[in-house]
C-alpha positions as CSV (number, residue, x, y, z in Angstrom):
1,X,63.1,24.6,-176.4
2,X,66.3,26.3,-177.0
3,X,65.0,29.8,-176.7
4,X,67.2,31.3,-174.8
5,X,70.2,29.4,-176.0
6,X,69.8,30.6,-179.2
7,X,69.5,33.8,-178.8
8,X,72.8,34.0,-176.9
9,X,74.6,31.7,-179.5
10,X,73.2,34.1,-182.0
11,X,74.4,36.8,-181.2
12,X,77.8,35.7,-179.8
13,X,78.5,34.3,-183.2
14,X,77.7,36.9,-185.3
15,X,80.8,38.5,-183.7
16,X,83.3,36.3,-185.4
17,X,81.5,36.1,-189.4
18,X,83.3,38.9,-190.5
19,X,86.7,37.6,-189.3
20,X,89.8,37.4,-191.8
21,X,91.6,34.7,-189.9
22,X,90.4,32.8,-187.0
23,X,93.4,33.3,-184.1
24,X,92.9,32.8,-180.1
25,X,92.6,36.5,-179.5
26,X,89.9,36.5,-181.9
27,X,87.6,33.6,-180.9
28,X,88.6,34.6,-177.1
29,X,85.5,36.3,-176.3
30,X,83.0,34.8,-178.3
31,X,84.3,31.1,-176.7
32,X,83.9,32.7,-173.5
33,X,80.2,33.7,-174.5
34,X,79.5,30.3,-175.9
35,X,80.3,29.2,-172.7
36,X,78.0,31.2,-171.2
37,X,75.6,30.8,-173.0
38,X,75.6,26.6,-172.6
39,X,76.4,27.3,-168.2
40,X,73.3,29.8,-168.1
41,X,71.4,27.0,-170.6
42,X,72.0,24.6,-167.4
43,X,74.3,22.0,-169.7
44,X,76.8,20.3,-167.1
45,X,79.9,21.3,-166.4
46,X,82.2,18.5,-168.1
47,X,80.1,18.8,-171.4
48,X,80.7,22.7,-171.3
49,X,84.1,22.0,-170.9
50,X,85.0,19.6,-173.3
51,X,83.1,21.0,-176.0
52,X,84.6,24.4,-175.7
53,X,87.7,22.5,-175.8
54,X,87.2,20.6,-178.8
55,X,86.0,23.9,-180.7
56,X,89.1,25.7,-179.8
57,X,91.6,23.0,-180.8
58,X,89.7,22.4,-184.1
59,X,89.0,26.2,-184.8
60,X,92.9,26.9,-184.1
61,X,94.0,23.5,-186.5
62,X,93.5,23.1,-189.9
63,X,89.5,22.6,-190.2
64,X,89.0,25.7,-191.7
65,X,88.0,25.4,-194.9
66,X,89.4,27.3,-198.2
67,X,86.1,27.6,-199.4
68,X,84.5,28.8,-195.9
69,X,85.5,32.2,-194.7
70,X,87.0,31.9,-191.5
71,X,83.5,33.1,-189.4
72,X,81.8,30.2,-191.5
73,X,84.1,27.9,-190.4
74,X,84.1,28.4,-186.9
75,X,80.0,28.5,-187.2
76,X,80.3,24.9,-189.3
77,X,82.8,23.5,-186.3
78,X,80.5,24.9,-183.4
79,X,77.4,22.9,-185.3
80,X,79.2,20.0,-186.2
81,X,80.4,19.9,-182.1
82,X,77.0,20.3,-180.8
83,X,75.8,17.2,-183.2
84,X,78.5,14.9,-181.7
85,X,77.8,16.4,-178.3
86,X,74.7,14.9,-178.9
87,X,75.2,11.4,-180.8
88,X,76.1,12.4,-184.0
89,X,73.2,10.7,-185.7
90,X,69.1,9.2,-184.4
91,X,69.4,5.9,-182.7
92,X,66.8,3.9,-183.9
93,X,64.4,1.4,-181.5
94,X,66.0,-1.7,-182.0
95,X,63.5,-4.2,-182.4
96,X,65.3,-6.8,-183.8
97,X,64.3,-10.1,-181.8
98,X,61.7,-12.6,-182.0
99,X,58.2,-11.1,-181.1
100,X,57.2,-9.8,-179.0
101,X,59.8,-6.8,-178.6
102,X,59.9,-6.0,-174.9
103,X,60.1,-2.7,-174.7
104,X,60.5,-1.6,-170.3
105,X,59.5,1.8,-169.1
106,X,61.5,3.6,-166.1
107,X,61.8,6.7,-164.3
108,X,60.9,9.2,-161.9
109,X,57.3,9.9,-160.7
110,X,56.3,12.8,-162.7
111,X,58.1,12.3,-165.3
112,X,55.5,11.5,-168.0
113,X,56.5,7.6,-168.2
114,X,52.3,6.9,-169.0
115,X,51.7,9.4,-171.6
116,X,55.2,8.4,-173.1
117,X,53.9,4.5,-173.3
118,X,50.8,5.7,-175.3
119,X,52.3,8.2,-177.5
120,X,55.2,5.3,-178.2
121,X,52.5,2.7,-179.1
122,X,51.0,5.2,-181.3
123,X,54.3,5.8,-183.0
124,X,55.0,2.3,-183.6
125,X,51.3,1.5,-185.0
126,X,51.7,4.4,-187.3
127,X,55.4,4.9,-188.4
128,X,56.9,0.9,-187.7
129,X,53.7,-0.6,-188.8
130,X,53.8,-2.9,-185.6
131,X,51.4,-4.5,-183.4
132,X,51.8,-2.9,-180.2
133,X,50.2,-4.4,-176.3
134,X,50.4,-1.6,-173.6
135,X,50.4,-2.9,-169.4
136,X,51.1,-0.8,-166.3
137,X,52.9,-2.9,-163.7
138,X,52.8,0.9,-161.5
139,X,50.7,-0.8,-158.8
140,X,51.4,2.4,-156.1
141,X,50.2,5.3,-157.9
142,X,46.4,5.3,-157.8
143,X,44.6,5.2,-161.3
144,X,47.7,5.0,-163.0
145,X,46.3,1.5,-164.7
146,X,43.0,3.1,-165.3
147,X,45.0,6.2,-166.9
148,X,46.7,3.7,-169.0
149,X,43.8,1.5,-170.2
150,X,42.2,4.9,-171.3
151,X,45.3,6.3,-173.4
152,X,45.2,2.8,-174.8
153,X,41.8,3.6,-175.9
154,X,42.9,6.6,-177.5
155,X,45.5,5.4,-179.7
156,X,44.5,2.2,-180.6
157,X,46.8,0.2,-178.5
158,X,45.7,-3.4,-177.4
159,X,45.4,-3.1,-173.7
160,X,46.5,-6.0,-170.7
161,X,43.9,-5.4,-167.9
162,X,46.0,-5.5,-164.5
163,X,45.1,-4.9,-160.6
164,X,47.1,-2.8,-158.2
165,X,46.8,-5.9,-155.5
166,X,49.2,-8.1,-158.2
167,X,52.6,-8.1,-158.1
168,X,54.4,-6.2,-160.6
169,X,56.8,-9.3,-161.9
170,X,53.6,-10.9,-161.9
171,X,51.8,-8.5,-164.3
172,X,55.2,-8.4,-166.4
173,X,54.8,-12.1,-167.2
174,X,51.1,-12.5,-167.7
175,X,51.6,-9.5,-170.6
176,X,54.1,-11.2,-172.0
177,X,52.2,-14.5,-172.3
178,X,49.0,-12.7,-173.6
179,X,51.1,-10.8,-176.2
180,X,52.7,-14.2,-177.7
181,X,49.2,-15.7,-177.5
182,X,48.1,-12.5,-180.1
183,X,51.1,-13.1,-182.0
184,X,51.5,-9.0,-181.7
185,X,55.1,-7.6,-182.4
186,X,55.9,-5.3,-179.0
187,X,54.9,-5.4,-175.4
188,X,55.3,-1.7,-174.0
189,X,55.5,-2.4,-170.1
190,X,54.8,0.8,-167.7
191,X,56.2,0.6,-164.2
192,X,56.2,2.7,-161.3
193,X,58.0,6.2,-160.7
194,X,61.1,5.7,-158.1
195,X,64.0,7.3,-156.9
196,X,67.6,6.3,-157.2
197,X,68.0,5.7,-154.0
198,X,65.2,3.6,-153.3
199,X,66.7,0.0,-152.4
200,X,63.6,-1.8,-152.8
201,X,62.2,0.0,-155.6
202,X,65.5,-0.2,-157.9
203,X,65.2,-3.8,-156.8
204,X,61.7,-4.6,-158.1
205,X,62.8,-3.1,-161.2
206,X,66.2,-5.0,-161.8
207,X,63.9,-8.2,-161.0
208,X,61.8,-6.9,-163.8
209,X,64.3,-6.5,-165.7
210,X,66.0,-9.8,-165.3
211,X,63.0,-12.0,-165.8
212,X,61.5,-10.3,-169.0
213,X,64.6,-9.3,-170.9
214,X,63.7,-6.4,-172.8
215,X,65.5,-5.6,-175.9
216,X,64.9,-1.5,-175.2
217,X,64.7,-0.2,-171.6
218,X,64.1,3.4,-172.0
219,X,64.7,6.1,-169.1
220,X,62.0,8.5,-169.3
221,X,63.3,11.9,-168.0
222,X,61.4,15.7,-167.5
223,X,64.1,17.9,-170.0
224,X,63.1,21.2,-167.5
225,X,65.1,19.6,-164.9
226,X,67.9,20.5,-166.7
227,X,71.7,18.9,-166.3
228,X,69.7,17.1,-163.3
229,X,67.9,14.8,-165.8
230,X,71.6,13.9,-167.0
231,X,72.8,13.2,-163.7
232,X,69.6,10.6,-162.5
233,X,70.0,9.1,-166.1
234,X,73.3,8.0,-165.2
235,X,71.9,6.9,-161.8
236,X,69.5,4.6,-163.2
237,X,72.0,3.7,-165.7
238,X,74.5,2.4,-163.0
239,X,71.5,0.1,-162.4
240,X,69.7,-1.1,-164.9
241,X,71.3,-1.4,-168.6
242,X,69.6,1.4,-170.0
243,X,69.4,1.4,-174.2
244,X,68.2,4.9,-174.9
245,X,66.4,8.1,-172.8
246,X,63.1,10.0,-173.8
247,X,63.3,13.5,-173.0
248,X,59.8,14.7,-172.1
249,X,58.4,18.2,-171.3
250,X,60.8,19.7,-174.3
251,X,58.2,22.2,-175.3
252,X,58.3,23.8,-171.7
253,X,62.2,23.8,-171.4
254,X,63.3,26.7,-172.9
255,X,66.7,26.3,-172.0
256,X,67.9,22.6,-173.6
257,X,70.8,22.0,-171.0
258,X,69.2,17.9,-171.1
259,X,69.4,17.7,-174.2
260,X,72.5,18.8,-174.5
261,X,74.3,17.0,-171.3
262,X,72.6,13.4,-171.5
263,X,74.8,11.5,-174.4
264,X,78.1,12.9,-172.5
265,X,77.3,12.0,-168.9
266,X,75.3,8.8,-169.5
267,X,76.6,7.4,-172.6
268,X,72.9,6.1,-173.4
269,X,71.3,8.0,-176.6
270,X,68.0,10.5,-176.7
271,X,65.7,8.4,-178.9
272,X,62.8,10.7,-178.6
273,X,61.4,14.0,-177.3
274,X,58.1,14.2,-175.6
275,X,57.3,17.7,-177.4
276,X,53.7,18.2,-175.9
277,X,50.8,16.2,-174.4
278,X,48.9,15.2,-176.9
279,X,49.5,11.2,-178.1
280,X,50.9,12.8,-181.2
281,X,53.2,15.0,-179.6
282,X,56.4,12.8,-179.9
283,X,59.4,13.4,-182.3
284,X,62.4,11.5,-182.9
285,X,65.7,13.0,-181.4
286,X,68.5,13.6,-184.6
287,X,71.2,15.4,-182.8
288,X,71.9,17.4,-186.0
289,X,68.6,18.8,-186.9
290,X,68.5,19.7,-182.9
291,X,72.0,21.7,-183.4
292,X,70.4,23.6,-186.6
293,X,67.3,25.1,-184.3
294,X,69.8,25.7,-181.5
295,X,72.1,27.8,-184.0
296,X,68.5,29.7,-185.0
297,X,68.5,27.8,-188.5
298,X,65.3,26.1,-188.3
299,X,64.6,22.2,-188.8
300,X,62.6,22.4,-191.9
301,X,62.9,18.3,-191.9
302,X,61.3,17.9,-189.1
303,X,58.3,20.5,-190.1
304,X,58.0,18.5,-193.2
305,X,57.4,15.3,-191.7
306,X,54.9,17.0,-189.2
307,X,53.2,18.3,-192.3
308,X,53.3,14.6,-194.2
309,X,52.2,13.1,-190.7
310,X,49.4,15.4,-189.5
311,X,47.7,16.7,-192.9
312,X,44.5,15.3,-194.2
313,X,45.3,14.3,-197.1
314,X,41.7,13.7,-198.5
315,X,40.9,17.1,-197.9
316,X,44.4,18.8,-199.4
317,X,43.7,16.5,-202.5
318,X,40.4,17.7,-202.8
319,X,41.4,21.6,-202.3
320,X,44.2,21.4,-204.9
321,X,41.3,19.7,-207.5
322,X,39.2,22.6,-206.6
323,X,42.3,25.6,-206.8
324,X,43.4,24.2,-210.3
325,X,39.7,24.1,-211.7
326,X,39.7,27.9,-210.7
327,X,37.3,28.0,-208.3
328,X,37.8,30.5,-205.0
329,X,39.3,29.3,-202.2
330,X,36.5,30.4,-199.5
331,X,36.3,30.6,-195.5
332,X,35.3,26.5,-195.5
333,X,38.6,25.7,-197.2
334,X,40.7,28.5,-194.6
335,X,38.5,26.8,-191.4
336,X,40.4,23.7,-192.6
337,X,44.0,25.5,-193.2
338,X,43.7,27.0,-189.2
339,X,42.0,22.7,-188.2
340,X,45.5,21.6,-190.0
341,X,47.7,23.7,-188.3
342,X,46.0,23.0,-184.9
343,X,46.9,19.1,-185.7
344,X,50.7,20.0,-186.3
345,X,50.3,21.4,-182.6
346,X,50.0,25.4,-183.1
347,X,52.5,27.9,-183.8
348,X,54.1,27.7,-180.9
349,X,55.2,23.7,-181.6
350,X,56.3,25.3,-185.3
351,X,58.3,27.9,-183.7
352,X,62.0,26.8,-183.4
353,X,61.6,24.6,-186.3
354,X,61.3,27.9,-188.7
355,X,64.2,29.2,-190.2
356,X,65.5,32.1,-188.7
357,X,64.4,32.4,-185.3
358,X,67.4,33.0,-183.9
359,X,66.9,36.4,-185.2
360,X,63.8,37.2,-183.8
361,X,64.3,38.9,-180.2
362,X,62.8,36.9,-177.6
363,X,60.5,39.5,-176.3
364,X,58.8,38.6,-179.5
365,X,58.8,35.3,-179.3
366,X,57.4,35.4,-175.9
367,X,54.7,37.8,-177.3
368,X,53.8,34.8,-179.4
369,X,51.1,32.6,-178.4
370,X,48.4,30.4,-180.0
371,X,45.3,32.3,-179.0
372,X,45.0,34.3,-182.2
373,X,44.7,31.2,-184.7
374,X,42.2,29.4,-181.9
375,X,40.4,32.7,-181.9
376,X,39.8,32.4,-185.9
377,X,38.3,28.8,-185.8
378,X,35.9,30.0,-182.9
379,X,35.1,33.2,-185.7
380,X,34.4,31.6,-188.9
381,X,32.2,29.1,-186.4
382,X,30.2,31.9,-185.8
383,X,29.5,32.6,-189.1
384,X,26.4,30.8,-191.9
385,X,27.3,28.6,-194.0
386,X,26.5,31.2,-196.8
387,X,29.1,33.6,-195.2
388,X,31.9,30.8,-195.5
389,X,31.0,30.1,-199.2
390,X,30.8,33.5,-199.9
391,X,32.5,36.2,-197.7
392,X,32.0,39.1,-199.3
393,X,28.4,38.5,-197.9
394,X,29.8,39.9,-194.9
395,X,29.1,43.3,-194.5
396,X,29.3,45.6,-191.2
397,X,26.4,44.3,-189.9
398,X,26.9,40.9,-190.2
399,X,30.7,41.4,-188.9
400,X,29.1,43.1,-185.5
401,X,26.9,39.9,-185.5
402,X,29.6,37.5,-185.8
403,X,31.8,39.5,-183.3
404,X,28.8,39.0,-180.5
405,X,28.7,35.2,-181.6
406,X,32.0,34.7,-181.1
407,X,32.6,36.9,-177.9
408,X,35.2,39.1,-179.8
409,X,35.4,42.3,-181.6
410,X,35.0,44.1,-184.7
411,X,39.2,44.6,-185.1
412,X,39.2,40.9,-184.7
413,X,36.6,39.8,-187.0
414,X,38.3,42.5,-189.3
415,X,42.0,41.0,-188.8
416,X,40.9,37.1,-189.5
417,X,38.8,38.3,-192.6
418,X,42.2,40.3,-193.6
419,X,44.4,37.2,-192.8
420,X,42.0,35.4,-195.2
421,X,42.4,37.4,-198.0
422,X,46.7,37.3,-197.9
423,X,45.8,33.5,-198.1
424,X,43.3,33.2,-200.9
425,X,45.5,35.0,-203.1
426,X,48.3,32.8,-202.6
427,X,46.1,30.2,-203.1
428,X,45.9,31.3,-206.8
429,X,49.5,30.9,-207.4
430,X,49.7,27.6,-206.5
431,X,47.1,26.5,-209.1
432,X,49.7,24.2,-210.6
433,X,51.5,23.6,-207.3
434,X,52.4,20.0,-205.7
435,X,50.0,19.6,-202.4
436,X,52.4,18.7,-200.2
437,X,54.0,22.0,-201.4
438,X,50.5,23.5,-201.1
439,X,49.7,22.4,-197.8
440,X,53.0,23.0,-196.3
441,X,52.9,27.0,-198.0
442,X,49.3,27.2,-196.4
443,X,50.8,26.4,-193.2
444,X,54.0,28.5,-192.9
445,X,51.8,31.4,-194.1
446,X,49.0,31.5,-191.3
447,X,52.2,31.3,-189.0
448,X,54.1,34.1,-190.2
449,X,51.1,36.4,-190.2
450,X,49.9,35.5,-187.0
451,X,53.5,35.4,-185.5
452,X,55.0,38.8,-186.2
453,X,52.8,41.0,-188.3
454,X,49.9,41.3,-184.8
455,X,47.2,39.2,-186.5
């Protein structure tokens, strides 16, 4: 997400650091790329507009700081823009009522509103600490109940059985009853896709709506339609009182003009991003950790808390007890390091969250992709369990042998097994390390090797 924003903001900005004074002449051109940048990034036209407005005015007043060079300043305005572009700070769910929290589902067909329900159940169960019951009420789309009852499944979700020959007010109130009955904190309530313009539809939903009063009705939007997922926001906004928006698809948008259009044109705040399809792959939206990835500064926060959410922690414990006793970090323990990473979704999900990407050119980035860690795993599984104890075992032979196994080739085998040892010896400085600190090192090193130095 961002990609290509980035890089344009990058380099447009890198124009004014050196400046002695900021002056209109000066900031002319490199406004007039900004604005480029966000037009060609698909933000709407109004939000262009009045943020290049506000940057200007505040650039040309007296924000600039004494302790800021004039190029720092006008970076630290353009950021602090973009965050109230955005909302300024992460809207919480507000579930703040007597159970059960209704929490009402809307949007287009397509736009991911299923898979949202699970991954939101799975976020509450694991981050709120809530009791969560999941029901579809989308009684047009065929299996869309069945797809539901199975995400369910996945996460751990209670589940309210429902037919496509009831009514959808009718499923809506029979969930609500069986989730007081459980005493469980919030009913997530999936309905149908529908259009804006679809009398009855809007109808049904407002009925919904007005018989189950939820205390979140969240507008579940696909981010790669750009400023078009602002504009049928507001849509559904003029019709139902709409408390937030989930952007989904984020990990396929490479431009970020929803993101960056939504708060301005609807009013109603991003409360999360749907950043892949897995049930895990959901993050909070905080506008300013967002502006720091689009300015090619990383969001190291939100890579932490991946790292906190998504690493064994057994297993790390029991690696750090095994480093600090002095005993080799082997192929078993870097089979586990390449398994963590897979969980915190690849190196592509890690991408725009490291710290300097806006400096990598994005013919590289494009280049990048998460076949080479994948091919490891499938390597070292192709090895004996006396090769991963003990890799200098493996000579040629057994190289061209685990190269067959694994359908690859010696200069693979040879890479990973090169890979492995940049790892083990950073493994022995962190012999008195922290394992959070560990873990997260482990992490960030398999993905700058792998991302720009061909492994």
């Amino acid at each position: 997400m961002f990609d290509n924003l980035t890089e344009r903001l990058t380099l447009s900005l890198k124009k004014i650091r050196g400046q002695g004074r900021l002056t209109e002449a000066n900031i002319q051109d490199t406004l007039r790329e900004v604005r480029m940048a966000l037009l060609e990034a698909d933000v709407a036209l109004p939000v262009v507009k009045d943020f290049i407005e506000q940057v200007k005015t505040r650039a040309l007043g007296q924000d600039v700081q004494g302790s800021l060079s004039p190029g720092q300043s006008f970076i630290k305005i353009v950021n602090e823009e973009l965050i109230s572009v955005m909302g300024k700070a992460n809207e919480k769910l507000n579930l703040a009522t007597q159970p059960p929290a209704v929490i009402l589902m809307a949007g287009l067909q397509g736009a991911g509103k299923t898979t949202t329900v699970a991954k939101l159940a799975k976020y509450l169960k694991e981050s709120e600490r809530r009791s969560v019951v999941v029901a579809s009420a989308d009684v047009y789309r065929p299996a869309a109940i069945e797809q539901l009852k199975t995400l369910a499944g996945e996460v751990g979700a209670d589940f309210f059985p429902s037919e496509a020959t009831q009514a959808p007010l009718e499923i809506a109130k029979a969930a609500l009853e069986y989730t007081r009955k459980r005493y469980k904190d919030v009913l997530i309530l999936d309905t149908a896709g529908r259009l804006h313009v679809d009398e009855a539809m809007m109808q049904e939903i407002q009925e919904l709506h007005r018989e189950i009063q939820p205390i979140e009705t969240l507008f579940v939007v696909d981010a790669m339609t750009g400023q078009d997922a602002a504009n049928t926001a507001k849509s559904f906004g003029d019709a139902l009182p709409l408390t937030g928006v989930v952007l989904t698809k984020t990990d396929g948008d490479a431009r970020g003009g929803a993101a960056l259009s939504v708060r301005h044109i609807t009013g109603k705040p991003i409360k999360f991003l749907g950043v892949g399809e897995k049930t895990t792959a959901l993050e909070k939206f905080h506008p300013d950790r967002i502006a720091s990835r689009i300015l090619g500064m990383g969001d190291v926060l939100s890579l932490i808390e991946d790292a906190e959410r998504t690493i064994d922690k057994a297993k790390a414990e029991k690696l750090v007890k095994k480093i600090q006793k002095g005993a080799s970090f082997n192929l078993n323990d870097y089979y586990d390091q390449l398994q963590q990473l897979k969980n915190m979704g690849g190196i592509t999900a890690m991408m725009d969250k490291l710290p300097g990407m806006g400096n990598v050119p994005q013919h590289v980035k494009e280049q990048v992709n998460d076949d080479a860690w994948k091919r490891q795993i499938v390597i070292i599984e192709s090895m004996t369990l006396k090769e991963r104890r003990d890799p200098d075992l493996i000579n040629t032979s057994r190289k061209e042998r685990i190269a067959k196994g694994s359908g690859s080739d010696m200069q693979d085998v040879n890479k990973m097994l090169k890979q492995f040892d940049q790892m083990q010896k950073m493994m022995k400085k962190f012999k008195k390390g922290n394992l959070m600190n560990m873990m997260r090192g482990a992490g960030g090193n398999i993905a700058r090797g792998m991302n720009f130095r061909g492994v």
